[in-house]
Structure formats: structure tokens, C-alpha cells
C-alpha positions in Angstrom: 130.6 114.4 117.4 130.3 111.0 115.4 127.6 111.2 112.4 126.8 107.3 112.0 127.4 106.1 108.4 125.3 103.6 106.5 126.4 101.9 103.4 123.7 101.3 100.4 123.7 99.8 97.3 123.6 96.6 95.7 124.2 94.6 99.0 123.0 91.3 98.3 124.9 89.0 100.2 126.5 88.2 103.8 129.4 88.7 102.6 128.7 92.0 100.8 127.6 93.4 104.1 131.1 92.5 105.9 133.0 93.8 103.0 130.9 97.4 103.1 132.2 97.2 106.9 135.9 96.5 106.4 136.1 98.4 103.5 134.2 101.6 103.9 134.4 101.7 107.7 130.0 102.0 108.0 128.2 102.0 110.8 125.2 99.8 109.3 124.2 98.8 106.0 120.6 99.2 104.6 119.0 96.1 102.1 116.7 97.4 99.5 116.3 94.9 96.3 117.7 92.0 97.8 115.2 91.6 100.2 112.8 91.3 97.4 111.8 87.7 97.3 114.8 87.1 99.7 113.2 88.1 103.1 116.1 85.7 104.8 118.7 87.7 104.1 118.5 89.7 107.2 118.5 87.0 109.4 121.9 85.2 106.8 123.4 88.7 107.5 123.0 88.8 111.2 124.3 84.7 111.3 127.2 85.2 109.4 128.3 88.2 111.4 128.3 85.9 114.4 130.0 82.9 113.3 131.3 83.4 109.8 129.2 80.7 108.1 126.3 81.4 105.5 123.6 79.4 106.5 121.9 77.3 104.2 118.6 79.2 102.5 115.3 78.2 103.0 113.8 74.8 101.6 110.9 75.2 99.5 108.3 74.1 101.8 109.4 77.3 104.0 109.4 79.6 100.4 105.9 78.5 99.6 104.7 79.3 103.6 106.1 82.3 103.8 104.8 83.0 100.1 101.2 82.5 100.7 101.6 84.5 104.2 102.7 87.5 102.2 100.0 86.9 99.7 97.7 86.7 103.0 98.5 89.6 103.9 98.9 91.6 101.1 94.8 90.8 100.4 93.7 91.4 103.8 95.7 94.9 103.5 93.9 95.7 99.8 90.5 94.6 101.4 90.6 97.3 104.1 92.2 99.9 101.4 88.4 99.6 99.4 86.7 101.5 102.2 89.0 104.8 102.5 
């Protein structure tokens, strides 16, 4: 029987989440904080993993769209949580 291990804990990086691999042998990895005004690093993770490079982060034009998206979002979700 295999029980799948995942490695937590202060993986902020594309290279943190090869190291947790190599080192400790995991099955996946879980983000928690440093997704928190990072949403890339998911997608640096997965590039890296592929071809070994970090990509380049996002410009600020992309920061500030994806910024008022979440803000978007975020108010259209509090407006519908006023009527429950």
C-alpha cells in the first residue's frame, strides 16, 4: 500500500518545491502563504519543474489586472453575503 506524502511549510519558491522532492522524497507539496499576493507561483512551480528555468514574475501592468480582478471579485462575493 503506498500512503501519498505531501510536504508543507514555508515553500516559497520553485526551487523550494524541488528541494522538498529530492530531499524528503514527497509526493506533492501544498502552498499556503506564498500564494498570498503571489498567485504565480503555481504556474513558476509547474515551469520550473519542466525545464529548470524560473520564469521571470509578472510585470506590473499584469499585478495591477489581476489585483483589481481579485478586488472584483472579492466585492461581488461580499454583496451576495448581505442577503443570507
Amino acid at each position: 500500500m503506498h500512503i501519498p506524502i505531501f510536504g508543507n511549510g514555508d515553500i516559497d519558491s520553485p526551487q523550494k518545491a524541488i528541494e522538498y522532492k529530492n530531499r524528503y522524497g514527497v509526493d506533492g507539496i501544498m502552498i499556503g502563504r506564498a500564494a498570498i499576493g503571489n498567485p504565480w507561483i503555481f504556474n513558476e512551480i509547474k515551469k520550473y519543474i519542466r525545464n529548470g528555468e524560473v520564469p521571470d514574475g509578472p510585470d506590473i501592468a499584469e499585478r495591477v489586472r489581476v489585483t483589481k480582478k481579485h478586488l472584483d471579485f472579492s466585492v461581488r462575493w461580499k454583496e451576495t453575503d448581505l442577503y443570507f
